[in-house]
N, C-alpha and C positions, 0 to 999 in steps of 0.2 A: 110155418110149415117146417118139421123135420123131416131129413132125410139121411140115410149112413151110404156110405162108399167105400167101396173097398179099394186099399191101396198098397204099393209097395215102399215102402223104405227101410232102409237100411240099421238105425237105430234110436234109441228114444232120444236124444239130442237132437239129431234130425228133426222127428215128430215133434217135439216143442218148438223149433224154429217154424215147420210146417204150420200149426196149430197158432202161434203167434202169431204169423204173417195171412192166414185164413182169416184170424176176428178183424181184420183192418179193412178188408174189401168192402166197398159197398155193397148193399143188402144183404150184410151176414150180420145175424144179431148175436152168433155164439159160434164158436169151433171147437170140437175137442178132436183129437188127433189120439188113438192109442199105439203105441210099438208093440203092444205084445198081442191084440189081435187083429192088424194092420186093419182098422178102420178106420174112418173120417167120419161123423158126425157133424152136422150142419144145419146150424137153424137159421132160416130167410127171413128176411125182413117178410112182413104184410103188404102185399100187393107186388113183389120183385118175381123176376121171374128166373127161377132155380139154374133153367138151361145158362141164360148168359151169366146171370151170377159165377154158377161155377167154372164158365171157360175162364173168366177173370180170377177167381183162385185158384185151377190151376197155371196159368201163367205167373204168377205170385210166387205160387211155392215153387215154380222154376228154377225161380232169379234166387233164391237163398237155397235150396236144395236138388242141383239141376238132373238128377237121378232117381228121382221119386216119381213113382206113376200111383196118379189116382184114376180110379175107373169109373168114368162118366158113364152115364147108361148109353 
């Protein structure tokens, strides 16, 4: 399952740290992060479930960009 999110950050450095540190979580099988139309894309592993998935990337992208907000539904 894909899903996009809308997000704040600051600049594309940012979003590749963002983006890097999103593929590492468990049940993410992909991340892309863009800076110029502040989205997040996100593909879940089969059978994870999206909700706790992404509170675990957003605490992630915390700890390496503590000023970045992603919009969780």
């Amino acid at each position: 399952m894909k899903k996009t999110y809308k997000i704040e950050v600051d600049c594309a450095n940012c979003a590749l740290k963002m983006e890097e540190t999103a593929k590492k979580v468990e049940g993410v099988t992909d991340a892309t992060v863009s800076f110029m139309t502040q989205k997040m894309k996100v593909e879940f592993a089969e059978g994870s479930d999206a909700k706790t998935v992404m509170e675990q990337v957003v605490k992630a992208c915390k700890k390496v960009e503590d000023d970045c907000v992603i919009y969780v539904d």
